[in-house]
N, C-alpha and C positions, 0 to 999 in steps of 0.2 A: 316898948320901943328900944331901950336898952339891950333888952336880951338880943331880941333881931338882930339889934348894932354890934352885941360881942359877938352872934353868931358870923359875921360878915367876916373875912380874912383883912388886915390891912393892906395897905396898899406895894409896902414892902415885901409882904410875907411872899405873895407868887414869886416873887421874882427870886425869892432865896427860894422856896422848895424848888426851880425850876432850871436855880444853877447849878444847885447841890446836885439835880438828876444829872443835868448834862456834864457836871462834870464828873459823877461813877458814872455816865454811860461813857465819857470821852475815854477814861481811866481803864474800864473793863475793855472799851477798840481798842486803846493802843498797846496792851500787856500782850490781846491775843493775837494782834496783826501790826507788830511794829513795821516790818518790811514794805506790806504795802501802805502803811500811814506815810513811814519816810519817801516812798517812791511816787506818792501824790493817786497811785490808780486810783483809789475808793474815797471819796472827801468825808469829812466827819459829820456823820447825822445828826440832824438838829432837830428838835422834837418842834412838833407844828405848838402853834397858842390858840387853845380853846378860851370862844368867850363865855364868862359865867352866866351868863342870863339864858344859854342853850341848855343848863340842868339843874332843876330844881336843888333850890340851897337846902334841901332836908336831906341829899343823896350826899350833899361836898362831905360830911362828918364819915360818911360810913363810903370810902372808895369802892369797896369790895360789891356793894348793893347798885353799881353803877351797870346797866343793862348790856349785855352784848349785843352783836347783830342781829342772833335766830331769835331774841325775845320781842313781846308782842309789843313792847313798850312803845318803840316807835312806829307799829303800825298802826294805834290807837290812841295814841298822845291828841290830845286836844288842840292842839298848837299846829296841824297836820301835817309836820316835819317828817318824812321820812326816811328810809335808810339811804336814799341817794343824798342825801344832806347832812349827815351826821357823819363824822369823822370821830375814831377813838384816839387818845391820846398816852401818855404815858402815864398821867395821873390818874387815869380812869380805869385804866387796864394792869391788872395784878404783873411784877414783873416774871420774863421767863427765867427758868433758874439756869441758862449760861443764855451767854449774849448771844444774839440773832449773826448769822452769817452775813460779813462785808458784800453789801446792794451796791447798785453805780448809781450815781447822783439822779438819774432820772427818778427809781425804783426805790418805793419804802419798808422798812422792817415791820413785822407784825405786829411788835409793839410800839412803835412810831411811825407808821405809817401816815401820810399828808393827805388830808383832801382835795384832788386835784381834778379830776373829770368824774361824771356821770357813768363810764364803762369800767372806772377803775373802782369805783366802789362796788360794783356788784359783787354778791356771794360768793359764784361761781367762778370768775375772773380775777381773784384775787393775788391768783397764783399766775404769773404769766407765763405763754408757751415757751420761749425762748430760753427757758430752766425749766425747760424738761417737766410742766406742770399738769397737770389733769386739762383735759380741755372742753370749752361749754358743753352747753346743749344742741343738740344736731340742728333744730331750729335760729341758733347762733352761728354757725357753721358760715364760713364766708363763700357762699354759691354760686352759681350763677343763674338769675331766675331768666323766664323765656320774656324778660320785660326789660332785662339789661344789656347795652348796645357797648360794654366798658371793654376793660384790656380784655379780657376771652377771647372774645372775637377777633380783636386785631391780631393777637398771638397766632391765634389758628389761620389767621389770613397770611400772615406772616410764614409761616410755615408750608403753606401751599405754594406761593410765588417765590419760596425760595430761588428759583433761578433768577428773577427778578433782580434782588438783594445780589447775586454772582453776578450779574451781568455788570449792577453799577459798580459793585468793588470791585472788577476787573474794570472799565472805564475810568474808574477813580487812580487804579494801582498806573495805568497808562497816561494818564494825563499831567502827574504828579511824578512823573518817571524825569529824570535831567535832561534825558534827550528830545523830551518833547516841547516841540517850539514855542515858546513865550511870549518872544517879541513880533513886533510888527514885520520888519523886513523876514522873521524867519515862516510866520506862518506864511507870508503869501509867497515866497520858495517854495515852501510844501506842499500849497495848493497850484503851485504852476505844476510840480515834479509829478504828482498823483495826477494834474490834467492831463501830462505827456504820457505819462501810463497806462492812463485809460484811452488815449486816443491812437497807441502802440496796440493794446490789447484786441481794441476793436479794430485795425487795420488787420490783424494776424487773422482773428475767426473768422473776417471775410474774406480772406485769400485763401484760407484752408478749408471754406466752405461752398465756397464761387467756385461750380464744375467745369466753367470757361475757363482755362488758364494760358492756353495759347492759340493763335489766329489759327482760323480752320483754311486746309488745302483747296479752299475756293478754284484756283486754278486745276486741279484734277479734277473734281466735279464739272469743270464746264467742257474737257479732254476726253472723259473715260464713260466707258457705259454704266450708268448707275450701280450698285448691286442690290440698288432696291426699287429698283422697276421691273422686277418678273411676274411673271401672271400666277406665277404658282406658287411664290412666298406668303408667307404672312406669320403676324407676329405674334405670339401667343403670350410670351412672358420677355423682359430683359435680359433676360439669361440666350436665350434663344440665340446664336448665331446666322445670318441671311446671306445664302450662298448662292448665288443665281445656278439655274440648270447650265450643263457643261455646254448646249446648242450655243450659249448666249455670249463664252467668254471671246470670242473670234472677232468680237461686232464692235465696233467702235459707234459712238451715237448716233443713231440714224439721223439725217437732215429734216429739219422741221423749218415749215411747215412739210406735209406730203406732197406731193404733185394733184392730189383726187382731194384736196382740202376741201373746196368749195364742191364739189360735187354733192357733201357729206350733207345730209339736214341739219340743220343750227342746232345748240341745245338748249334746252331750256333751262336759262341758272337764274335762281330767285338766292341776291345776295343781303344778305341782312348786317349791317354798318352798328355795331355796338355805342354807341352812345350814350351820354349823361345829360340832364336836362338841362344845364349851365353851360355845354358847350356850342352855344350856339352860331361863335363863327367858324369853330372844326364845321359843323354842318354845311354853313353857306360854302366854303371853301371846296368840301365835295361834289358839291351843287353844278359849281358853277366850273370846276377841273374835272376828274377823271369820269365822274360820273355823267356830263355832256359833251364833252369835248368833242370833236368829230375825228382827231386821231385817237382817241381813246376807245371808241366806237367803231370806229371805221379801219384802223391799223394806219400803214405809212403809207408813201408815196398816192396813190389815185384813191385806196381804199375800194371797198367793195358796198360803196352806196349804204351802209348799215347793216346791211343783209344778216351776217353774220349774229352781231347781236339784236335783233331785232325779236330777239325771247329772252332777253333778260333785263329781268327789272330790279333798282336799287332801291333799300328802304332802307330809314334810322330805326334801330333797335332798343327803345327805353322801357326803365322802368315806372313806377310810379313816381311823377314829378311833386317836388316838396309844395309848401303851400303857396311860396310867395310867389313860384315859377310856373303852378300851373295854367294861369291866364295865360302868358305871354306862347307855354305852348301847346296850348286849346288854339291859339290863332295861328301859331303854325301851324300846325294838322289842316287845318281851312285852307291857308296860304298853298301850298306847297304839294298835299297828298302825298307825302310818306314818312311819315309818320305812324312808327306801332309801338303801341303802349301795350305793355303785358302787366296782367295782374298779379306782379309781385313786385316788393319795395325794392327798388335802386338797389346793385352787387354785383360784384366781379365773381367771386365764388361758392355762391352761394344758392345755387342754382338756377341762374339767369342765364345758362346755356340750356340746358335742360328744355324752362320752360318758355325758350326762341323755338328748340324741334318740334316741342309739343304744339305749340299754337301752329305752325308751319305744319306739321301733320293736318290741322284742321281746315285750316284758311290759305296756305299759302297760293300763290296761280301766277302762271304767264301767261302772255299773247302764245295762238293757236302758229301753227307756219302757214304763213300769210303766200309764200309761193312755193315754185313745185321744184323738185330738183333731180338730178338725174338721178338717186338713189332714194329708193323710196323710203320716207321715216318708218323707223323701228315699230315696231307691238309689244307694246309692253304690259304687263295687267293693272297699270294704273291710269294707260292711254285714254282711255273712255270716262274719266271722270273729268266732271266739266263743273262750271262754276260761272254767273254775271259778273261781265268784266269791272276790273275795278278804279277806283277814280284814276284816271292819268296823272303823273308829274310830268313836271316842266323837261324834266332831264329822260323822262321812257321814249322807246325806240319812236323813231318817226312812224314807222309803219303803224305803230300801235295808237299814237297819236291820229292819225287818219282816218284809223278802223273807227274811234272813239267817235268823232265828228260823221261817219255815215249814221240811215238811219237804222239801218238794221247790223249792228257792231256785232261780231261773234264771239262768242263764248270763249273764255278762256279756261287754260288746263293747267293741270301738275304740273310741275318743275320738274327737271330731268336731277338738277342738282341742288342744293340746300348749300349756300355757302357762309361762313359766318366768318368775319371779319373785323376789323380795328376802325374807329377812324382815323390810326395817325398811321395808317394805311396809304399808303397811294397804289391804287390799280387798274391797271390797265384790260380794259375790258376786253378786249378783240384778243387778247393775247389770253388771256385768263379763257374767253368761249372757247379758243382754237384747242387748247389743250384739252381740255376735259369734252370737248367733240370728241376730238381725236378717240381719247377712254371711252369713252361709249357707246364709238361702233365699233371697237377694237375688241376680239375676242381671244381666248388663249388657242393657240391650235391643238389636234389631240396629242398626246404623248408619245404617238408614236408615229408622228409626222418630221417633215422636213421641211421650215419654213426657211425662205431668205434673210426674210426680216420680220421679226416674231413682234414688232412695236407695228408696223405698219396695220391700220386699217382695214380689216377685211369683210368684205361685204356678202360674200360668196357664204358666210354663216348664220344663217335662218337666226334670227333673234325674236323668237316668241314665247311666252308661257306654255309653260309643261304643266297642265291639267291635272288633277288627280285620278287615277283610273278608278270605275266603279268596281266595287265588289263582286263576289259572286251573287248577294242576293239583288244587285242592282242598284244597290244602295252608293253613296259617292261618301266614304269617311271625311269627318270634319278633321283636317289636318290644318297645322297654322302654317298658313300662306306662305312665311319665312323660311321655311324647309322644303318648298318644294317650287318657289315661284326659278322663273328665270330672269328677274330682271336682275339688271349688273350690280353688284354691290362692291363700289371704288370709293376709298377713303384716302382722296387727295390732300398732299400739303406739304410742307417743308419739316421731314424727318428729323427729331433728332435726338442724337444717341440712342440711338434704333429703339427708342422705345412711345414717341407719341409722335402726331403733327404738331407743328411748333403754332400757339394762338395767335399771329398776325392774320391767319387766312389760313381756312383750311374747306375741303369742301365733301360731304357725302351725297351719295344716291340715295334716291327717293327711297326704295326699300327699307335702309338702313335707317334714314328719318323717322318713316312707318316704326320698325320696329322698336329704337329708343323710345316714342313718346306712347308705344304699348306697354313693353316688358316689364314687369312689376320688379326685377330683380335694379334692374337700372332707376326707378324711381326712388329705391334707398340707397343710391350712390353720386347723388346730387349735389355736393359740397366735398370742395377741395379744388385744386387747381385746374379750371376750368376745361383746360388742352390736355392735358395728362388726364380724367376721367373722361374725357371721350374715347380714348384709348384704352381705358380698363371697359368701356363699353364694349369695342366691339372684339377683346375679349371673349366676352359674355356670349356673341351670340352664337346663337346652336349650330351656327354653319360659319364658323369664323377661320377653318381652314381657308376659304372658298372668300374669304374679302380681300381683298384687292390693295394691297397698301401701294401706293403712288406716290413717290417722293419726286418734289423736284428743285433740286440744292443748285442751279445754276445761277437760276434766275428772279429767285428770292433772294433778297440782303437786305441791311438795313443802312440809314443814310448816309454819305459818305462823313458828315460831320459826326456820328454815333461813339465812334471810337470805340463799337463793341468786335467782340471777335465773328460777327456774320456780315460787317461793313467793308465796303471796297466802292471805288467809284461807281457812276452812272453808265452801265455796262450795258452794249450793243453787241450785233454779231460778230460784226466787223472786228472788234476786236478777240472774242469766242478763238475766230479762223488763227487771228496770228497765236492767240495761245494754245492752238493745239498744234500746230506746229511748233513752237517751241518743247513741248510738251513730247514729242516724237521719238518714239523708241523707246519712250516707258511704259507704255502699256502694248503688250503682244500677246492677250491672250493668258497670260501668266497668272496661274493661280494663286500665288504670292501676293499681289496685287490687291486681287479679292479677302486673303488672308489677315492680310495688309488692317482693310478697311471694315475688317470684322472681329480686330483688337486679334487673328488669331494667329501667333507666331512660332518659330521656332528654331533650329542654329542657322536651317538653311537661309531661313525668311530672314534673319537679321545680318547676313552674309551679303544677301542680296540688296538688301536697304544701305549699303554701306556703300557701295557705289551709282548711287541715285542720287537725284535731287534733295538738296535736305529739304524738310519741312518750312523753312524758311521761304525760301524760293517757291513753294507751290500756294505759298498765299501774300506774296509779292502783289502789294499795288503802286500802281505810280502815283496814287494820288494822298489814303491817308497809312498808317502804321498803326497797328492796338496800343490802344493804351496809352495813346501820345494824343493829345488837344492836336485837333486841325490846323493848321496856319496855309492862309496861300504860298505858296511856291517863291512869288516873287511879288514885292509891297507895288503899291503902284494900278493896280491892275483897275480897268470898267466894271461896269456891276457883269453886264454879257460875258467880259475874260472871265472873271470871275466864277460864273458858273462853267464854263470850258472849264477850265481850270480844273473842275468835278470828274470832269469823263474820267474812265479806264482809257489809259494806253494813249490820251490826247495829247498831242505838243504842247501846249499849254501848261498840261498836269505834270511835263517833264522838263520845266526851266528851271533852272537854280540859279544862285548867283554868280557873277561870271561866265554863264553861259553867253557864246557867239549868238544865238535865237532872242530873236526878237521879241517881246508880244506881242507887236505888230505883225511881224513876221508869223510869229504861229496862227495868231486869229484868222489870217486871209487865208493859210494852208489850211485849215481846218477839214474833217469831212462832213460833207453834208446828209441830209438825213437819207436821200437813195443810195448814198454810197455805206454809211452805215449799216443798213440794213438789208446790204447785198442784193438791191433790185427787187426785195419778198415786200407782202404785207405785214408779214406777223413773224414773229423767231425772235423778239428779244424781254426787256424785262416782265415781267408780270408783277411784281410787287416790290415797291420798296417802302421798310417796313422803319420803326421807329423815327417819322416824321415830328417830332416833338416840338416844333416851334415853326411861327406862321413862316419866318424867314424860311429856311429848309422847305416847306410845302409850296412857295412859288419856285425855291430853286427846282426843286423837285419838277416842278407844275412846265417850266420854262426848258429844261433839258428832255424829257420824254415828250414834251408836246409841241413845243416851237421852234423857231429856227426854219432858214428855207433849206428847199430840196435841194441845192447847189451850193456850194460853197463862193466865193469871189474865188478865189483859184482856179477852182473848177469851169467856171463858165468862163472865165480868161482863157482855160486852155481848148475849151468849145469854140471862143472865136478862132483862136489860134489855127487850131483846124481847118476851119470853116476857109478861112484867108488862104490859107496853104492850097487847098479844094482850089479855089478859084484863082489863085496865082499860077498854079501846076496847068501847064499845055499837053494835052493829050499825044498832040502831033509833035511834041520836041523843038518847034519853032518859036523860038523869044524874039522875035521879029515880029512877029503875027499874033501875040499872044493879046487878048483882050486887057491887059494891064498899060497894052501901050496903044493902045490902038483904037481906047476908050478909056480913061482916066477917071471922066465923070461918071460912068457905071462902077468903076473899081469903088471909088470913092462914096457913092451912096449905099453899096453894098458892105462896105466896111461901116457906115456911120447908121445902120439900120443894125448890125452886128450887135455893136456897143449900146444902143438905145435898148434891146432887147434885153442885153445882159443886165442893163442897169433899172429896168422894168422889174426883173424877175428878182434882185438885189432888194 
């Protein structure tokens, strides 16, 4: 027990052998690295304290017999300590013979080295990388396995989105810049100043991209002869310039209607009214105005009984109605009968013109001509198809109505024309039949003829089908119909910029319907702007020299509230007359003229424009200006002054203020609808188009269709007459005259005068 006990150190003794170390090991750092001991880099290594009970007290006598790392000691110690728990010390480890190199406080010397973690004791790791030391094993290797989601991935993500990274530090370098607004009153400056920007920006791209930019010569289109009314233009490309034949520059517009109008067979026009399944009071509104009307139907003054249009029939043109809408227009369709649903979804351009010619190829039909007229109806090669007539509306021709109620109703036929239309449309039917009559018994004469009047009607031209002649083996070649038929192909409507009919209304022949809802090359060009692809249509077809482009810019515009540049008032003949007298002595035939209006100029042509009319003046209206908001003329006025008010050229439409004229005054001078319309049935508008609001569609509805034949003025000056007639003595004797010599006939004669005028008031 003793011996044990001397073998044991005291309890003093460690602590001296372990000052004595530290201080030769303090002794031997500071001899060899005074500078950095005084400079503080490397602090002064302190030997760790092993406890005695981690090495058997037979090893404390002999230090030298103390085990290193690679010995098997501690992987077989019974105590199962191993090398990750063992730390050598200074007393256990012989010293080196010069001092170890100055470590940083983290880092231990080989032969004081501290035990501090689990990775720092290992073998291999003893040495670390950052002095340039050996490095483990490839299995220690920091990698990245395909089970780790760590920095790797974010780096290389990081490096792909680098723009990402650019974008926000340019957002960061601009938001942190001085000039960019901080406070309250200045960001919302800066959101007004960039509002005013963008609302600058987008006025410019639509003025530089709007092909409207100033009011069109409305008053020379209603003066001059079209140059796109000849029988032997047509349009091939926009480039194309349209020059009429040299016969035609002489001709000033021939008078319409013709004097053989009514002679002519009516024509049969099936017009198709574009519609959406929610506009259900645009439709009543048709209904019950242009589409029944009996001056819509029948023209002005006595009318011609229906006669006229009594082969043309109105329908709404939809597509597939949504869900909630379809009941309501299932029960239209019952209500009403006109109603056509095509099988494809609701669109403007998307080929819902298209497939209006196609189903019209299939189904379309009119009433037959129910009476005989002095010019026998055409032969055409689509004459003999026939069809069960179909349900009447409210609004089809009377006669057609009639035939429906016998018990044997006759078959109806093909339409002479396919017209497709707006509803915010207003048209006049009799005036819409008159015209396109006109076109289609009107034929080109030959080339080398001498017509009067190359527009007029001519009846004296055999209009039948040219047959295909048999071959020599007797056989009859299968040719398409389209190349060899003779029925008319006229592509009516309101030109513009010589290159399509403008979409409010435009109208083709049956032929041409035929051929669109065939030609395969036009069924892959069914999208896009619905009136411009009809146009690259007939393009396309194989005889499109030989189509017939009919423009007619007088009598088409849009409503006088529109403020677009094809707007001008509620225009009649009556006024037409005075503007072509005013208009007088600009047109003479002059090929400049024509030049003129085919963009084609030159020193002479702009020599000549120099003492003409400006541009200003030939699209003069009295009632609105482009691009100026409508206002009445004068505040004050009846809802009736009011639509006066609308006319072209009316007194009304020419008060201002301080004017000596009345509104009273104007109202009773007014002209009345025979004197408007020069004594004719038919010569004035055909359509007035962009009717956008119900307002506008009764003004509309009230100036082309109401109003009496007379004016108050007018039948004032009827009496006047009438008085004068019976005051006037034949024989000269005012002695003898009947005003003195019967008083009570003067006087019932005059109070029958006034009772009549006020009858017809």
């Amino acid at each position: 027990m003793a011996l044990s006990l001397g073998l044991l150190p005291s309890r003093s003794s460690p602590r001296a052998s372990h000052a004595d170390e530290y201080e030769a090991s303090s002794g031997t750092e500071s001899s060899e690295t005074p500078s950095r001991r005084s400079s503080g880099y490397y602090p002064r290594p302190r030997n760790p304290f092993v406890a005695s009970s981690s090495i058997p007290s037979s090893l404390l006598q002999n230090p030298s017999r103390v085990p290193t790392p690679s010995s098997d000691y501690y992987r077989h110690h019974p105590s199962g300590v191993s090398s990750r728990s063992v730390c050598s010390t200074a007393t256990s480890t012989p010293l080196p013979s010069r001092s170890a190199s100055p470590l940083p406080h983290f880092l231990a010397s080989g032969s004081s080295s501290a035990c501090t973690s689990d990775s720092e004791s290992e073998p291999y790791e003893s040495t670390s990388p950052l002095l340039n030391g050996p490095r483990g094993p490839w299995w220690r290797e920091d990698r990245r396995r395909w089970w780790m989601f760590g920095a790797p991935t974010r780096r290389r993500r990081r490096r792909g989105f680098s723009w990402w990274r650019r974008l926000k530090r340019g957002v960061r370098k601009i938001v942190q810049h001085p000039f960019f607004p901080s406070q309250p009153i200045t960001i919302i400056l800066t959101l007004l100043l960039l509002t005013i920007l963008g609302i600058f920006i987008t006025l410019l791209l639509i003025h530089i991209l709007n092909p409207d930019k100033e009011p069109l010569p409305w008053r020379v289109y209603c003066s001059s002869l079209s140059p796109y009314n000849s029988e032997r233009i047509s349009l091939l490309s926009s480039g194309v310039h349209i020059i009429p034949p040299a016969n035609e520059l002489n001709y000033y517009p021939p008078p319409f209607p013709p004097d053989n109008l009514d002679s002519l067979p009516p024509a049969g026009v099936f017009i198709g009214v574009f519609s959406l399944d929610s506009s259900y009071e645009r439709r009543m509104l048709v209904r019950s105005s242009w589409a029944s009307h009996p001056r819509s139907r029948e023209g002005a003054l006595e009318g011609d009984g229906g006669n006229g249009t009594s082969r043309t029939i109105v329908r709404f043109i939809l597509g597939q109605p949504s869900g909630r809408l379809e009941r309501r227009i299932r029960l239209e369709m019952e209500t009403y009968n006109d109603i056509i649903i095509l099988p494809i979804s609701e669109n403007m351009n998307s080929g819902k013109t298209h497939a209006f010619f196609t189903w019209a190829s299939n189904y379309a039909s009119v009433p037959p001509y129910y009476f005989n007229t002095s010019i026998s109806p055409p032969d055409f090669s689509y004459s003999n198809f026939t069809s069960s007539p179909s349900p009447v509306a409210k609004h089809d021709p009377v006669l057609a109505r009639q035939d429906s109620l016998s018990k044997r109703p006759q078959p109806w036929v093909r339409p002479d024309y396919v017209v497709k239309t707006d509803d915010d449309s207003f048209v006049m039917l009799a005036e819409l039949e008159a015209r396109l009559r006109v076109e289609l018994h009107t034929r080109p004469p030959p080339a080398n003829s001498t017509v009067t009047n190359p527009h007029a009607p001519r009846a004296d031209i055999p209009l039948t089908t040219n047959s295909p002649r048999p071959s020599s083996s007797g056989l009859v070649p299968a040719v398409d119909p389209a190349l060899t038929s003779n029925d008319p192909m006229i592509y009516w409507g309101y030109l513009v910029k010589h290159r399509f009919m403008a979409g409010e209304l435009y109208a083709l022949s049956w032929s041409l319907v035929d051929w669109v809802a065939r030609d395969p090359v036009v069924k892959s060009m069914t999208s896009g702007a619905e009136d411009k692809q009809t146009a690259k249509w007939m393009e396309k077809h194989p005889r499109a020299n030989e189509v017939r482009w009919r423009s007619e810019h007088c009598w088409i515009y849009d409503h006088p509230r529109a403020g677009t540049v094809y707007s001008h008032g509620f225009l009649f003949p009556s006024e037409t007359t005075r503007v072509k007298k005013s208009m007088q002595g600009l047109f003479h035939g002059d090929q400049r003229m024509i030049d003129y209006f085919n963009n084609v100029t030159d020193s002479s042509s702009t020599q000549w424009f120099v003492d003409q009319p400006t541009p200003t003046q030939w699209a003069h209206s009295s009632v609105s200006t482009f691009n100026v908001r409508y206002t009445p003329p004068v505040p004050d006025l009846t809802i009736l002054q009011s639509v006066e008010a609308l006319v072209e050229g009316s007194d009304m439409s020419s008060l201002r203020g301080g004017s000596p004229m009345t509104p009273e005054y104007a109202w009773t001078h007014r002209e009345g609808r025979r004197r408007r319309y020069e004594n004719k049935r038919v010569g004035g508008t055909v359509v007035v188009h962009f009717v956008k609001k119900h307002v506008w569609w009764l003004e509309t509805a009230y100036a082309l269709l109401e109003g009496p034949e007379k004016s108050e003025s007018e039948l004032q000056s009827r009496v006047d007459e009438l008085e004068d007639a019976i005051d006037w003595d034949p024989r000269g004797d005012s002695d003898e005259t009947t005003t003195e010599s019967n008083p009570k006939a003067h006087k019932s004669i005059r109070s029958t005068l006034r009772t009549s005028t006020t009858h017809r008031l």
